[in-house]
C-alpha positions as CSV (number, residue, x, y, z in Angstrom):
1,X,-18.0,-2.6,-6.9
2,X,-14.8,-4.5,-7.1
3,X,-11.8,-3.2,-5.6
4,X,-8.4,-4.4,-6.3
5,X,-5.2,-3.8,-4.4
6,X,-2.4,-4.9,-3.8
7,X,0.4,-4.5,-0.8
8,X,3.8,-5.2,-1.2
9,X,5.5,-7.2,1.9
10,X,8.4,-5.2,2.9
11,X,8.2,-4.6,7.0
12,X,6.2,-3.7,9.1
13,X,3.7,-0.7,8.2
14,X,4.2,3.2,9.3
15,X,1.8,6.1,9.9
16,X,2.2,7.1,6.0
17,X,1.1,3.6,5.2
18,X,-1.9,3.8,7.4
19,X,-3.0,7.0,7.0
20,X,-2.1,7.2,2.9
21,X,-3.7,3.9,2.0
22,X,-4.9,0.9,4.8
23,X,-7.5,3.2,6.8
24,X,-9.2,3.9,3.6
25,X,-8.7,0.1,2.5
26,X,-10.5,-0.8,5.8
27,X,-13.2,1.5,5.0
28,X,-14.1,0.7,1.5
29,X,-14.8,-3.0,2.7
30,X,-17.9,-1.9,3.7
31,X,-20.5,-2.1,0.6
32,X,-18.0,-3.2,-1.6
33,X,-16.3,-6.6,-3.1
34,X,-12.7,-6.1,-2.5
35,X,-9.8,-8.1,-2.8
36,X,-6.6,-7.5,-1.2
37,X,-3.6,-9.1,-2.0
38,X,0.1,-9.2,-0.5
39,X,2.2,-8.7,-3.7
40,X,5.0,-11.2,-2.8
41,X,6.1,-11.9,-6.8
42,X,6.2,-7.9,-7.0
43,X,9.0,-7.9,-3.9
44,X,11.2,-10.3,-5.4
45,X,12.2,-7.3,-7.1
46,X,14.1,-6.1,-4.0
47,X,13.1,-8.6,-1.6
48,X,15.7,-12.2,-2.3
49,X,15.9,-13.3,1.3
50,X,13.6,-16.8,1.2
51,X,13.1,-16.3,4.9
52,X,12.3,-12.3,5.1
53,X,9.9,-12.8,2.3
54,X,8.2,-15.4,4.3
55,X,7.8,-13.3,7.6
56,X,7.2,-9.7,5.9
57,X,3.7,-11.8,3.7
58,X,2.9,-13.4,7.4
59,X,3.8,-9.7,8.5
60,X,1.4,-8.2,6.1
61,X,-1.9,-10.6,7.3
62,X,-1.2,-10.0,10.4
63,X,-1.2,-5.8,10.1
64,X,-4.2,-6.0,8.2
65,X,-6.2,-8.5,10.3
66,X,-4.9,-6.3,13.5
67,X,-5.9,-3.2,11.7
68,X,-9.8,-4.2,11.3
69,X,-10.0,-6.1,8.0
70,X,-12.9,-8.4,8.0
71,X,-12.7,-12.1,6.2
72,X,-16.1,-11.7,5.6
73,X,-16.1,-8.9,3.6
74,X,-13.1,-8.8,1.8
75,X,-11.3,-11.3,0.4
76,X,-7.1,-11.2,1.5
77,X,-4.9,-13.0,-0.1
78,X,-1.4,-14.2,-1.3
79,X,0.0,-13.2,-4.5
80,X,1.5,-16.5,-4.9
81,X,-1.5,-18.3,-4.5
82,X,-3.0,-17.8,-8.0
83,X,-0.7,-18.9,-10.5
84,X,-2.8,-17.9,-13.4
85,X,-1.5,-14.1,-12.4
86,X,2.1,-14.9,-13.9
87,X,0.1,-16.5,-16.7
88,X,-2.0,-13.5,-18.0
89,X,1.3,-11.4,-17.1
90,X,2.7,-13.1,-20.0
91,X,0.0,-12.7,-22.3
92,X,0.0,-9.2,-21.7
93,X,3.2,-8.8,-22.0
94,X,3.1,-9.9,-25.7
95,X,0.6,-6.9,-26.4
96,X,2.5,-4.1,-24.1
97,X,5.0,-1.5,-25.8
98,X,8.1,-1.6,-24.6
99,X,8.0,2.8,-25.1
100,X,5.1,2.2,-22.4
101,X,7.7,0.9,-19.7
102,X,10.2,2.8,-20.3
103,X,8.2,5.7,-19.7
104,X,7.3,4.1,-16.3
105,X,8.2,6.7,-13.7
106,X,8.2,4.3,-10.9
107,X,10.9,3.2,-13.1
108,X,13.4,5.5,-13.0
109,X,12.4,6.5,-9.1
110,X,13.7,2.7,-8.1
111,X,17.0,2.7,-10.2
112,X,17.7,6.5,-9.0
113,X,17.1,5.1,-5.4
114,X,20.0,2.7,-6.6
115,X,18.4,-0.5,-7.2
116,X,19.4,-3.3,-10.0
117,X,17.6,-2.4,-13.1
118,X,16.6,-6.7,-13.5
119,X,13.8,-7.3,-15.7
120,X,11.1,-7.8,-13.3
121,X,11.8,-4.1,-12.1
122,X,11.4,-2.9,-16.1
123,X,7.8,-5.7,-16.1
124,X,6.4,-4.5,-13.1
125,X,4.0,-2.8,-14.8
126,X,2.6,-5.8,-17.2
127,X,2.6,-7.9,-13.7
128,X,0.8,-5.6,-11.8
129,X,-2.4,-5.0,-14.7
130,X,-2.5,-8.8,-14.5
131,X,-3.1,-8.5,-11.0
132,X,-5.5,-6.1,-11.7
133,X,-7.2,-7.5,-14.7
134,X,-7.6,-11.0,-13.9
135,X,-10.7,-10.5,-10.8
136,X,-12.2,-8.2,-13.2
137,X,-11.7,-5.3,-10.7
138,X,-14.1,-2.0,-11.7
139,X,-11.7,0.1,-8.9
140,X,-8.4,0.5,-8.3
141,X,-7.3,2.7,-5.3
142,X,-4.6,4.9,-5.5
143,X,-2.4,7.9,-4.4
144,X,-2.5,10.8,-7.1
145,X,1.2,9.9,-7.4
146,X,0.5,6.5,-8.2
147,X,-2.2,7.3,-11.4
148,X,-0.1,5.9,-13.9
149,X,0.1,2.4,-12.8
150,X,-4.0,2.5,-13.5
151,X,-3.2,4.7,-17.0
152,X,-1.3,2.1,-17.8
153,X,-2.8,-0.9,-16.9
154,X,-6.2,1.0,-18.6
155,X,-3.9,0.6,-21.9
156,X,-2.8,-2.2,-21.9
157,X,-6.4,-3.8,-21.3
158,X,-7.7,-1.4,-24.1
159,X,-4.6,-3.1,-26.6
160,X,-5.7,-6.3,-25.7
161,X,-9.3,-6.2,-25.9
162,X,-8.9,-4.6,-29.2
163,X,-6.7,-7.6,-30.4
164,X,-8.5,-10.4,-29.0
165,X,-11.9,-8.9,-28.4
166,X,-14.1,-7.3,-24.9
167,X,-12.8,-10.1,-22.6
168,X,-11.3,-7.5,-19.9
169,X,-13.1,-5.0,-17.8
170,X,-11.3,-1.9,-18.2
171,X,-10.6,-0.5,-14.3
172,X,-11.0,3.2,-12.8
173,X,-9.0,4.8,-10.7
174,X,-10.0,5.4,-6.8
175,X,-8.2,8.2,-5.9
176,X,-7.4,7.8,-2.4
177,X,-7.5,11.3,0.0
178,X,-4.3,13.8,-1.5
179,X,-4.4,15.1,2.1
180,X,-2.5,12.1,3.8
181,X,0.4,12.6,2.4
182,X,2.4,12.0,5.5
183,X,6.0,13.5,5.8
184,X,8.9,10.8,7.7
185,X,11.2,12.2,10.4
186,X,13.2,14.2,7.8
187,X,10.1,16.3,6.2
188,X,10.7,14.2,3.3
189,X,7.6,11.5,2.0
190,X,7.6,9.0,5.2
191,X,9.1,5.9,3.0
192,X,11.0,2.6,3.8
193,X,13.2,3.5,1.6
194,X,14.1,7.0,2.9
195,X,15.1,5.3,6.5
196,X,12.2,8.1,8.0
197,X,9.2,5.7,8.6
198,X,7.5,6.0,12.2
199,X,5.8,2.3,12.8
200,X,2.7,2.3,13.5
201,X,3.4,-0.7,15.7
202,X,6.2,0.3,17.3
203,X,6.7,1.1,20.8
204,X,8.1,2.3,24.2
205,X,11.6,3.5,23.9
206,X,11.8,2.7,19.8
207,X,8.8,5.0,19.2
208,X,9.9,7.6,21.6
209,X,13.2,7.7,19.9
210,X,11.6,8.2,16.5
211,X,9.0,10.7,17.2
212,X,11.4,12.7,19.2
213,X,14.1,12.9,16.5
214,X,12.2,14.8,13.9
215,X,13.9,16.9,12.2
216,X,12.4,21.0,13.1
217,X,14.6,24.4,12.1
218,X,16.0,26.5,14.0
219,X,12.9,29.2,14.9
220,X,13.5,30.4,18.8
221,X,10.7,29.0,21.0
222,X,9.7,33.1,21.4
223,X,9.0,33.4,17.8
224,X,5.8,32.5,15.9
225,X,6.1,29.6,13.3
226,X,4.0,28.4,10.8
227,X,2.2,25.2,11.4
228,X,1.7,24.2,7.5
229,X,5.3,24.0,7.2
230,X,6.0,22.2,10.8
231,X,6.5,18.3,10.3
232,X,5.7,17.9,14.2
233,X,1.9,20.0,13.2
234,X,2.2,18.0,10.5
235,X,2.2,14.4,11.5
236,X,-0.2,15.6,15.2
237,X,-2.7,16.8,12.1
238,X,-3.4,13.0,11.3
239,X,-4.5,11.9,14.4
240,X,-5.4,14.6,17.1
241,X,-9.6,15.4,17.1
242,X,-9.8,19.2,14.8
243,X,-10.3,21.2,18.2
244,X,-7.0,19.6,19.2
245,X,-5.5,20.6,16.1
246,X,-7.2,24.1,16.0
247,X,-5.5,24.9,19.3
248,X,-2.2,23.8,18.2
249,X,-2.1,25.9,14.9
250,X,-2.8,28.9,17.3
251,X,-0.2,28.3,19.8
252,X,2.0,28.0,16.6
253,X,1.2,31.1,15.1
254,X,1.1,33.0,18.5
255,X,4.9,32.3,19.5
256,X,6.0,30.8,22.7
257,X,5.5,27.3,21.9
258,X,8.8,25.0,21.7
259,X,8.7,21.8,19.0
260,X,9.8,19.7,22.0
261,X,6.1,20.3,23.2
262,X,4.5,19.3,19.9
263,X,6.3,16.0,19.8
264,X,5.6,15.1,23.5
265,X,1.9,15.6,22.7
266,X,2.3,13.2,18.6
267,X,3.9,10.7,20.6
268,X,1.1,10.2,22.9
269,X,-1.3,10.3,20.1
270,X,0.3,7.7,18.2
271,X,0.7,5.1,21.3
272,X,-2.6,5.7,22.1
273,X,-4.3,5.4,18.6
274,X,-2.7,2.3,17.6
275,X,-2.6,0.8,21.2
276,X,-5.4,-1.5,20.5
277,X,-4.0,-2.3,17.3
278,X,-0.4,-3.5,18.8
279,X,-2.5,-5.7,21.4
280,X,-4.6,-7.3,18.2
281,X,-1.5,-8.2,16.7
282,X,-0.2,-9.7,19.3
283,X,-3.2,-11.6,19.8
284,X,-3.1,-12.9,16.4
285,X,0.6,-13.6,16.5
286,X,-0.5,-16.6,19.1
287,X,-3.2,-18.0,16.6
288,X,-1.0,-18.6,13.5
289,X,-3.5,-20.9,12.3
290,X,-6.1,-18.9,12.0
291,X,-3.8,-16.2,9.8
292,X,-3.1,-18.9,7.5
293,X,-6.7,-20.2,7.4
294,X,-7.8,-16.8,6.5
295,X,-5.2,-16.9,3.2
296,X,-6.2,-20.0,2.1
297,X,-9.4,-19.0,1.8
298,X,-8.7,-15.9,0.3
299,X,-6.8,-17.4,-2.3
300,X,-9.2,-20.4,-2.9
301,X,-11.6,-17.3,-3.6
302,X,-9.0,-15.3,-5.6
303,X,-8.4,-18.1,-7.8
304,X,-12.0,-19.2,-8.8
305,X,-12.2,-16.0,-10.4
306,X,-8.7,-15.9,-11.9
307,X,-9.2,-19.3,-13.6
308,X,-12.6,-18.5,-15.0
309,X,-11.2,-15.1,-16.2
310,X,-8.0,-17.1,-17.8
311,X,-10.5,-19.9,-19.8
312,X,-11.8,-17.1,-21.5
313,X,-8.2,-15.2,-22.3
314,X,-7.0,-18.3,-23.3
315,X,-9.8,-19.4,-25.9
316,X,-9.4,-15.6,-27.0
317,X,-5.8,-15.7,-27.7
318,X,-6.3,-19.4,-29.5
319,X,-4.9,-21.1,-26.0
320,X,-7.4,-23.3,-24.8
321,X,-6.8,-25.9,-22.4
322,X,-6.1,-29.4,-23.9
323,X,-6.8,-31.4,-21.1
C-alpha cells in the first residue's frame, strides 16, 4: 500500500505528536510504500520567517530520522521539492466548490485561534489533496478529528475524475489509534498552539519544569481520585508498561497518593523513553550532510512519480507539454 503524509514544520515535536501520529508513521513503514513529506508550502500559512522555516524543515528530518524512520523504506521528503504539487493544486482548484471550503472546520478552528484569514489558509484543503493525489496514495493516516481533510480530498478527486476521466486513485482513510489523544499541561489537547506541549526532546531542568506544572484539582492527598480524569494518569498511561499503569490506577482509586508522586514517576518515564532518541538527534545534528542527502533523494523519488502523474492530468485536462 501507499501511504501518504504529510508533517507540517512548526518546532520541535511533543508527546501528543509522537504518541498521536509519528510512532504509528514509524510502524506502518514496515510492509508498506510510504511517503512522508514536511509540508513547508502548507506553513507559510503561519510560518513567514525565511530563516525559522528553514530550521523547523531541517528540524523535522532530523525528529524523524532520530525517531527510527528508515530511508530505505520510506521515502521522506520536502514539500518544496516537487513543484508539480502547486501545479495539480491549481488544477484542482478549478474543479473544487468554494461551499466545500467554507465548510472546512479546520477553517474556522485557525481564524477562532486568531490567525489571518489569507487565501492559502481558505486553499489549504485544495493544496493538501494535491499532496495527496499526485503519488497516487491508496492510505492516508489520520486522527478521527482530522477525517474531513480525506472526505474532502475523496471529493474533490471524485469531481475531477468525473470531468476529465479515472486519472486519480481515490484515497482511504487510515484511522490512526483514537486512544492517543494526549492532553498538554492544561488538560486541554497537547497543541503548539495551546502553549501546553511537553517536547519529547526536551530535557533536564526544561522538562522538569513542564511535567511538574501540570495542571491537577484540588482533591486532598487522603481522598481517592479518579485516574480517567487525572492528566498526570493520563499522560504516565502513554508510556509506563500496563502493570505499571495497573498499579497506578489502584493507588488512585484507593486514596493516599499525592499528584506530586505521579509526576515524579511521568517525568522519569519520559527522559528515559526518549533518551536514546535525544542522543540520535544529536548525532545527526553533526552529520548535516547526510540529512540533506536523505531529502534529496526523497524528493528525486517523490517527483518521478509526481511528474508521471501530472503528464497524464495535463493531457486529461487538454494541457500537455509543448516542449
Amino acid at each position: 500500500m501507499r501511504i501518504l503524509s504529510g508533517i507540517q514544520p512548526s518546532g520541535r515535536p511533543h508527546l501528543g505528536n509522537y504518541y498521536g501520529a509519528i510512532r504509528q508513521y514509524i510502524s506502518l513503514q514496515s510492509g508498506n510504500e510510504p511517503f512522508y513529506f514536511i509540508a513547508s508550502y502548507h506553513a507559510l500559512t503561519a510560518v513567514q520567517d525565511s530563516a525559522l522555516l528553514r530550521e523547523y524543515t531541517i528540524g523535522v528530518a532530523l525528529d524523524f530520522l532520530a525517531l527510527g524512520l528508515d530511508p530505505a523504506q520510506a521515502t521522506l521528503f520536502a514539500q518544496q521539492d516537487v513543484p508539480e504539487v502547486t501545479e495539480l493544486s491549481w488544477i484542482l482548484s478549478c474543479v473544487t466548490p468554494i461551499g466545500m471550503l467554507e465548510r472546512a472546520v479546520s477553517y474556522k478552528d485557525k481564524i477562532a485561534q486568531g490567525l489571518s484569514p489569507n487565501h492559502g489558509l481558505f486553499a489549504y484543503p485544495v493544496l493538501q489533496a494535491a499532496d495527496i493525489l499526485i503519488y497516487l496514495s491508496d492510505l492516508v493516516p489520520v486522527g478521527q478529528d482530522q477525517k474531513q481533510h480525506i472526505e474532502m480530498t475523496r471529493d474533490i478527486a471524485a469531481k475531477f475524475n468525473q470531468q476529465f476521466g479515472d486519472i486519480l486513485v481515490i484515497p482511504e482513510p487510515y484511522i490512526l489509534d483514537s486512544t492517543a489523544v494526549v492532553p498538554g499541561v492544561d488538560g486541554r489537547k497537547m497543541s503548539k498552539s495551546y502553549g501546553n506541549e511537553i517536547g519529547i526532546f526536551d530535557e533536564g531542568p526544561a522538562l522538569k519544569k513542564r511535567v511538574m506544572s501540570i495542571v491537577t484539582d484540588s482533591i486532598s492527598v487522603t481522598d481517592p481520585k479518579d485516574p480517567e480524569t487525572s492528566t498526570p494518569f493520563l499522560l504516565l498511561r502513554l508510556l509506563a508498561a500496563p502493570d505499571e499503569t495497573a498499579e497506578w490506577e489502584i493507588r488512585y482509586r484507593a486514596g493516599g497518593l499525592g499528584y506530586g508522586d505521579v509526576k515524579k514517576r511521568l517525568l522519569q518515564l519520559v527522559d528515559e523513553t526518549f533518551a536514546p532518541y535525544r542522543e540520535r538527534r544529536r548525532q545527526l545534528e553533526r552529520e548535516p550532510d547526510y540529512v540533506m542527502d536523505v531529502l534529496r533523494e526523497g524528493g528525486k523519488r517523490a517527483r518521478a512519480v509526481a511528474q508521471q502523474v501530472m503528464h497524464r492530468v495535463r493531457d486529461a485536462t487538454g494541457l500537455p507539454t509543448t516542449y
